[in-house]
N, CA, C and O atoms as a printed pandas DataFrame, in Angstrom:
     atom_number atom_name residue_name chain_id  residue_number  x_coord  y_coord  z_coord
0              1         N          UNK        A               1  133.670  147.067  171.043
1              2        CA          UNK        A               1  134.288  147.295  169.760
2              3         C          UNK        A               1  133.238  147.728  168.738
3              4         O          UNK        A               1  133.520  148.690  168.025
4              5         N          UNK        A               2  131.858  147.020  168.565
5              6        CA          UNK        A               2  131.281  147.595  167.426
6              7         C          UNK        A               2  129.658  146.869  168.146
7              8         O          UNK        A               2  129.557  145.776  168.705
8              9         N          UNK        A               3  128.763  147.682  167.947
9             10        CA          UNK        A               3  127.367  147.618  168.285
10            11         C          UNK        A               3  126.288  147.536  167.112
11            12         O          UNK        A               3  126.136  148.597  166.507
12            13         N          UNK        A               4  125.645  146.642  166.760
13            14        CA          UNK        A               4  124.531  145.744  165.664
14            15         C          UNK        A               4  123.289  146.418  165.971
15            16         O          UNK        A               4  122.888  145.839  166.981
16            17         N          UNK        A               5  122.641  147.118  165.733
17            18        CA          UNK        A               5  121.544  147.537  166.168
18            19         C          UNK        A               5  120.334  148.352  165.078
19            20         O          UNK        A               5  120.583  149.518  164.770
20            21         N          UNK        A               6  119.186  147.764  164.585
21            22        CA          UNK        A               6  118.830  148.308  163.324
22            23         C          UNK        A               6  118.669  150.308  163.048
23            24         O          UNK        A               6  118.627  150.990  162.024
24            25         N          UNK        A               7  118.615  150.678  164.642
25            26        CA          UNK        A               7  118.130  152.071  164.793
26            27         C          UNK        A               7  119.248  152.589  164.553
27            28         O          UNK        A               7  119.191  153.818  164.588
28            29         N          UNK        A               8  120.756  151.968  164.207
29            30        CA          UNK        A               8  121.977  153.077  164.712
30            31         C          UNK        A               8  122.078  153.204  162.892
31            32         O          UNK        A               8  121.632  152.493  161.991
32            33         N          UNK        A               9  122.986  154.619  162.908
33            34        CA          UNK        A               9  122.957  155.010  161.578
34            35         C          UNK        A               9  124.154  153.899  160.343
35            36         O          UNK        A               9  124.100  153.652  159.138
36            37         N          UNK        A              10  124.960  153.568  161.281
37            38        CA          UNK        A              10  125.770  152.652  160.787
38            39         C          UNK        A              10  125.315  151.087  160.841
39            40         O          UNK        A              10  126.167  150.210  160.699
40            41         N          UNK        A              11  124.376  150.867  160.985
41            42        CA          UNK        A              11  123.779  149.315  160.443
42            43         C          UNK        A              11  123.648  149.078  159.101
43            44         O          UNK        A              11  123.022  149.618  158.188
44            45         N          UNK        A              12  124.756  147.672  159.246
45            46        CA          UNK        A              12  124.236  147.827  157.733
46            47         C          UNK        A              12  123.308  147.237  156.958
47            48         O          UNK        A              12  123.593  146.857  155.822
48            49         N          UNK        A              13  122.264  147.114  157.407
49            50        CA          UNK        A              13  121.056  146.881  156.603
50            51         C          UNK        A              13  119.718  147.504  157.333
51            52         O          UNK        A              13  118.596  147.052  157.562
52            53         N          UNK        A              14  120.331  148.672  157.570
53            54        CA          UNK        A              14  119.539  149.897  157.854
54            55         C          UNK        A              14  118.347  150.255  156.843
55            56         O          UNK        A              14  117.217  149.774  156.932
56            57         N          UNK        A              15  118.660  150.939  156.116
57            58        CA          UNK        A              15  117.537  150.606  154.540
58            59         C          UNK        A              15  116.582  150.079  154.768
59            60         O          UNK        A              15  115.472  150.516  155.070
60            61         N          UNK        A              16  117.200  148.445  154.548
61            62        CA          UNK        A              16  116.332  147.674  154.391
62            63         C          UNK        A              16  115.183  147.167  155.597
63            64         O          UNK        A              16  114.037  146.721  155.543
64            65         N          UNK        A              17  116.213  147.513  156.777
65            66        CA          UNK        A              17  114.850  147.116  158.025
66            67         C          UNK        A              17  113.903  148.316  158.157
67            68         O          UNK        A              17  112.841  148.185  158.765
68            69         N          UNK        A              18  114.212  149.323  157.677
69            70        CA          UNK        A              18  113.365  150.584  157.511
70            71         C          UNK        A              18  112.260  150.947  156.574
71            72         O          UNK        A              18  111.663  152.024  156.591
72            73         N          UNK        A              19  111.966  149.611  155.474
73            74        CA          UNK        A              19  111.676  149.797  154.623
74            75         C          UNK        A              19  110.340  148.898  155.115
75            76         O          UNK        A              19  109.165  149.266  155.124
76            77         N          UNK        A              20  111.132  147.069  155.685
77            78        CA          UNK        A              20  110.656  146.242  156.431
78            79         C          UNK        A              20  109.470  146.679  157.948
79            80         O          UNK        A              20  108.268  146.700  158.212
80            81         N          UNK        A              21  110.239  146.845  158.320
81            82        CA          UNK        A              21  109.992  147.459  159.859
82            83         C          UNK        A              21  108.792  148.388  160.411
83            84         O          UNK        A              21  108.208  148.943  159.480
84            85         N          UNK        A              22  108.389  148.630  161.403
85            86        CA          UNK        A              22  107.747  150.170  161.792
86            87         C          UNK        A              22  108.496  150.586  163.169
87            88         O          UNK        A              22  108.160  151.587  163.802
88            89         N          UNK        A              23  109.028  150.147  163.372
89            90        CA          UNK        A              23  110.342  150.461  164.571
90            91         C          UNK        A              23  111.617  149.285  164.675
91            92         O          UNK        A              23  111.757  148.127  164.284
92            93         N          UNK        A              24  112.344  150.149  165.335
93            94        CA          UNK        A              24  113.730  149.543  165.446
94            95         C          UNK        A              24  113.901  147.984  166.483
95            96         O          UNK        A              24  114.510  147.040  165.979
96            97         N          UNK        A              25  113.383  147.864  167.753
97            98        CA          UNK        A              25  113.280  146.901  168.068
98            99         C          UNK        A              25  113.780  146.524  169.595
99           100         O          UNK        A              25  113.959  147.349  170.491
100          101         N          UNK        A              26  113.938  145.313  169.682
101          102        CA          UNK        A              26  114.562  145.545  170.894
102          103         C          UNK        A              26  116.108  144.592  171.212
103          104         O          UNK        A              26  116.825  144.459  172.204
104          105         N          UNK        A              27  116.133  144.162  170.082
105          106        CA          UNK        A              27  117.290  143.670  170.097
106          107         C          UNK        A              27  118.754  144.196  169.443
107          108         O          UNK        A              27  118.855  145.019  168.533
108          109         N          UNK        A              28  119.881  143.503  170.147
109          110        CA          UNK        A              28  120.557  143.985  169.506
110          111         C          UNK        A              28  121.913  143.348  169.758
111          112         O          UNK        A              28  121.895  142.616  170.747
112          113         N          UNK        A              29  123.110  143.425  169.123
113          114        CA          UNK        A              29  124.172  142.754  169.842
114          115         C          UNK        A              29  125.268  143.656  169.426
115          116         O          UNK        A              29  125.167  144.711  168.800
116          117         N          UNK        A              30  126.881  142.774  170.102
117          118        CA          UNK        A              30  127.709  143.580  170.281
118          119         C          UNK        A              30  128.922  142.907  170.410
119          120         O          UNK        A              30  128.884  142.107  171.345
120          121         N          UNK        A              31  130.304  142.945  169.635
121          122        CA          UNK        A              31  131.461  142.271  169.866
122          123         C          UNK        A              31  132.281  143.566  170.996
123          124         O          UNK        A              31  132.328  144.791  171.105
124          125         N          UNK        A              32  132.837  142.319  171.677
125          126        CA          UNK        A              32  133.851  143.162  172.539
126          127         C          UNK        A              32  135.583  142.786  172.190
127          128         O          UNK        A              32  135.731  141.672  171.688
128          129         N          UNK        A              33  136.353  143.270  172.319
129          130        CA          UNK        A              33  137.886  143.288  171.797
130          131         C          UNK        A              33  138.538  142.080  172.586
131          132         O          UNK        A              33  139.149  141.083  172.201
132          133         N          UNK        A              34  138.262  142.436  173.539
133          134        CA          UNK        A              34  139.172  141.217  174.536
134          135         C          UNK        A              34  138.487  139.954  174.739
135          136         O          UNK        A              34  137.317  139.931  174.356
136          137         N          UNK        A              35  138.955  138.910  175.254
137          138        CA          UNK        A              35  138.172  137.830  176.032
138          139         C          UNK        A              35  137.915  137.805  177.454
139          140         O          UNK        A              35  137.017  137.123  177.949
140          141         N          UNK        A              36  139.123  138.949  178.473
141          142        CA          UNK        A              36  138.970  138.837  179.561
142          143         C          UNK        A              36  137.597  140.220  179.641
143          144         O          UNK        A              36  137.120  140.395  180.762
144          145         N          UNK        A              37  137.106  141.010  178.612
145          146        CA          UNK        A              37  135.723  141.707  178.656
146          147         C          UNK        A              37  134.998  140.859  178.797
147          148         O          UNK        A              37  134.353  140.831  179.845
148          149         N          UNK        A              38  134.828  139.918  177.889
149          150        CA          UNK        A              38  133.892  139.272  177.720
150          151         C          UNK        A              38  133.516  138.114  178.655
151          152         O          UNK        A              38  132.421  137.553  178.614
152          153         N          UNK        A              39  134.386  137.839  179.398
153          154        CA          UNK        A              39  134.426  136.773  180.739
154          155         C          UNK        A              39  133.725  137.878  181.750
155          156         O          UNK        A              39  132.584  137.784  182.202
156          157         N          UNK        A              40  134.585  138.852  181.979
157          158        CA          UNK        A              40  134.065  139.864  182.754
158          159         C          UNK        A              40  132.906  140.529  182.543
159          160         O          UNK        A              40  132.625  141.258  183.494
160          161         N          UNK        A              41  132.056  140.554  181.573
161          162        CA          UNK        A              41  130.747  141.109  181.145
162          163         C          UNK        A              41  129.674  139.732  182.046
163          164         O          UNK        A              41  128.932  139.681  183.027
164          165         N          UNK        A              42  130.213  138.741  180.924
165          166        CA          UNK        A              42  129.286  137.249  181.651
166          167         C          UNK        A              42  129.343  136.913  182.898
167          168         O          UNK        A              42  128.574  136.095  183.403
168          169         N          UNK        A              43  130.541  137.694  183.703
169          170        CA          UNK        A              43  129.962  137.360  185.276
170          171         C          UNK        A              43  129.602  138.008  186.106
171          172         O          UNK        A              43  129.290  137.718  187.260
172          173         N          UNK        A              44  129.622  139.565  185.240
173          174        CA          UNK        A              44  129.067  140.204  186.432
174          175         C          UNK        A              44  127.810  140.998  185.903
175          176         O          UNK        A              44  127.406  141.970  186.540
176          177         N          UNK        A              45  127.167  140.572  184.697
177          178        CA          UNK        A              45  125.650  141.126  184.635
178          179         C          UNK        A              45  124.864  140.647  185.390
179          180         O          UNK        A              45  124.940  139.555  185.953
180          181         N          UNK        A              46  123.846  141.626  185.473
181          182        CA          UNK        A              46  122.857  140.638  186.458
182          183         C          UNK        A              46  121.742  140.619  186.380
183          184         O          UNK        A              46  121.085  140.157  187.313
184          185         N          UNK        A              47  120.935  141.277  184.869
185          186        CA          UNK        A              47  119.487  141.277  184.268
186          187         C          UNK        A              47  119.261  140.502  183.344
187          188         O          UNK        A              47  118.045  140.319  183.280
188          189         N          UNK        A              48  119.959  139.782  182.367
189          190        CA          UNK        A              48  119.635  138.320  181.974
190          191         C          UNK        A              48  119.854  137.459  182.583
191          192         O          UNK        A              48  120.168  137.683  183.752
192          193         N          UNK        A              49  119.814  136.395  182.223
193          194        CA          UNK        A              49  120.490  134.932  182.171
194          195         C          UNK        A              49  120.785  134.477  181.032
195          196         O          UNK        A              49  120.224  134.677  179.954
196          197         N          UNK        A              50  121.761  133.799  181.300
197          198        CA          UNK        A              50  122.782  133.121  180.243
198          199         C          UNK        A              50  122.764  132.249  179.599
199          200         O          UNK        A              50  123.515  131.322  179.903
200          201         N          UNK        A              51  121.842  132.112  178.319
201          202        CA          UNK        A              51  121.083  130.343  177.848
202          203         C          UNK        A              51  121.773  130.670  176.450
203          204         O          UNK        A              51  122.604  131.564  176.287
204          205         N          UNK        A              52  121.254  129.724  175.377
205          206        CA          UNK        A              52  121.119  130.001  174.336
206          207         C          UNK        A              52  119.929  130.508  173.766
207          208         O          UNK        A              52  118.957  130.122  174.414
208          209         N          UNK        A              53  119.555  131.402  172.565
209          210        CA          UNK        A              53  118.258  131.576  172.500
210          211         C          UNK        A              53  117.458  130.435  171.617
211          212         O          UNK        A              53  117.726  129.881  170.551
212          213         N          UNK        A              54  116.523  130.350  172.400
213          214        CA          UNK        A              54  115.504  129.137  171.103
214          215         C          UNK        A              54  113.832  129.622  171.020
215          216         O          UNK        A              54  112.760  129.028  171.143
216          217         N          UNK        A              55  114.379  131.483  170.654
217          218        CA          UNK        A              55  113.456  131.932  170.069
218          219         C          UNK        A              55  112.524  132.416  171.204
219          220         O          UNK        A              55  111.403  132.503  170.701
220          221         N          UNK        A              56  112.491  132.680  172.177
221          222        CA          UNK        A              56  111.455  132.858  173.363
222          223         C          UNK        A              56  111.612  134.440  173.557
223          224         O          UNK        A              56  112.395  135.127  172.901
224          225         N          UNK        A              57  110.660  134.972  174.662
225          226        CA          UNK        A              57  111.122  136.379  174.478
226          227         C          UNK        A              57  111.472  136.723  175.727
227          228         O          UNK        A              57  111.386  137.919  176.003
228          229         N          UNK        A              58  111.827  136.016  176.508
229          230        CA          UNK        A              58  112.359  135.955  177.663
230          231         C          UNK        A              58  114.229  137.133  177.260
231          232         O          UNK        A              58  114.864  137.360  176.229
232          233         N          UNK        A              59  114.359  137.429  178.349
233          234        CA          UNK        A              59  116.012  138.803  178.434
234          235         C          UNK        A              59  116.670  137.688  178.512
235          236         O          UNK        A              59  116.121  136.849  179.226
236          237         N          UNK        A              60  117.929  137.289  177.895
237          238        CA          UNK        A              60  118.917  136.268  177.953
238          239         C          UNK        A              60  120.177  137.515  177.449
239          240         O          UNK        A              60  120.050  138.668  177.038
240          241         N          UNK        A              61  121.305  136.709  177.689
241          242        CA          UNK        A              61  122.749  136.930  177.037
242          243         C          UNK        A              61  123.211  135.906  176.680
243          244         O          UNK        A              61  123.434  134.935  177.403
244          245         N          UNK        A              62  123.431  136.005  175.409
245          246        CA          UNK        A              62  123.828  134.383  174.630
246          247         C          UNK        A              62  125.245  134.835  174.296
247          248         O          UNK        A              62  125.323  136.042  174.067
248          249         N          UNK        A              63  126.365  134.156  174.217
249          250        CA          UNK        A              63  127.314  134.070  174.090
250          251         C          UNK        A              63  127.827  133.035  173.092
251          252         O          UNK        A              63  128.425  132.061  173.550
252          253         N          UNK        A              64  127.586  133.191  171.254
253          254        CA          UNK        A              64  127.759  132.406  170.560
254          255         C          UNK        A              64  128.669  131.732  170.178
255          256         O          UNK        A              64  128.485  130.972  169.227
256          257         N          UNK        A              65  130.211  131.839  170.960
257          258        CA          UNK        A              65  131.236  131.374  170.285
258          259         C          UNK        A              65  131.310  130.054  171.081
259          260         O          UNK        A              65  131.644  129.039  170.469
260          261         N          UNK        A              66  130.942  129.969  172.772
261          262        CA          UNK        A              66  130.907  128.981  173.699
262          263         C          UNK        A              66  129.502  128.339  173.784
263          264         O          UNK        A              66  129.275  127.327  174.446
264          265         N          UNK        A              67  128.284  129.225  172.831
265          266        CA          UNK        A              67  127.020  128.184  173.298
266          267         C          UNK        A              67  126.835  127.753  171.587
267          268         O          UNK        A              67  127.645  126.983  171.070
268          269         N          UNK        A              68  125.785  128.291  170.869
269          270        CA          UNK        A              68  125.264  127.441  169.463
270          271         C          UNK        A              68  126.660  127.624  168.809
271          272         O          UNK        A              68  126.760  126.599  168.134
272          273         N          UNK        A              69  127.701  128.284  168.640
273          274        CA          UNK        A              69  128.875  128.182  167.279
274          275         C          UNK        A              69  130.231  127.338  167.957
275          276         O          UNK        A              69  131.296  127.269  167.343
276          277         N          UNK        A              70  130.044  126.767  169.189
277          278        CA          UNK        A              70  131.200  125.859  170.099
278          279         C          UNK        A              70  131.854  124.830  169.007
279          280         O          UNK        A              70  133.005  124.395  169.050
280          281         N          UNK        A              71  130.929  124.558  168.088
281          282        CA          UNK        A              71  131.767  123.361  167.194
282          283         C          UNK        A              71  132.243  123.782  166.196
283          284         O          UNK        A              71  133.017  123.006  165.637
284          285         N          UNK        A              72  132.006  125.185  165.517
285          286        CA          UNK        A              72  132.373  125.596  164.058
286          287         C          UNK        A              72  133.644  125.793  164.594
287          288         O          UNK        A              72  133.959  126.254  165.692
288          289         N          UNK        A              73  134.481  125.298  163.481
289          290        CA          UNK        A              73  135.714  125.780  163.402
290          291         C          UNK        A              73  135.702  126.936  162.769
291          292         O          UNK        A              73  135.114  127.315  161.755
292          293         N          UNK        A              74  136.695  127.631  163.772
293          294        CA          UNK        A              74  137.699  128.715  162.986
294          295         C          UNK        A              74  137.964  128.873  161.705
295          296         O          UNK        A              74  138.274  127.927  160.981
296          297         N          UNK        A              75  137.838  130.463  161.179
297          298        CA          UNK        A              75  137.836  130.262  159.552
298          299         C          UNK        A              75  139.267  130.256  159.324
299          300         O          UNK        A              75  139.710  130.122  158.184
C-alpha cells in the first residue's frame, strides 16, 4: 500500500533528512492492505528474521502491531 523510505520523492520528511543526512540509508518500511499479505509476507521471507528491533544492525523484519505496539490500543 505505501512505502517510508527517506530517498523516495514522496517522503515526508524528505527535506529535512536531506538537509540532515549525506545519503538515504538503508532502512525503510512499508504497510501492506490486507492481513492475509502480511501473514503471507512473514512466512515466507527468508533473509531476515523476525525479532523486534533493539537497535542492532543485524537484517530483521519487525512486525509492530504483534511485537513492540501488541498492547496499544486501537485509536
Amino acid at each position: 500500500q505505501r512505502v517510508y523510505y527517506p530517498g523516495l520523492d514522496d517522503f515526508p520528511g524528505r527535506d529535512r533528512h536531506r538537509r540532515q543526512a549525506s545519503g538515504d540509508g538503508a532502512v525503510f518500511s512499508f504497510e501492506l492492505k490486507k492481513k492475509t499479505a502480511v501473514r503471507r509476507l512473514l512466512e515466507t521471507v527468508r533473509l531476515p528474521i523476525i525479532a523486534p528491533s533493539l537497535g542492532g544492525v543485524e537484517t530483521i523484519l519487525t512486525h509492530c502491531w504483534s511485537m513492540s505496539h501488541a498492547a496499544v490500543p486501537a485509536a
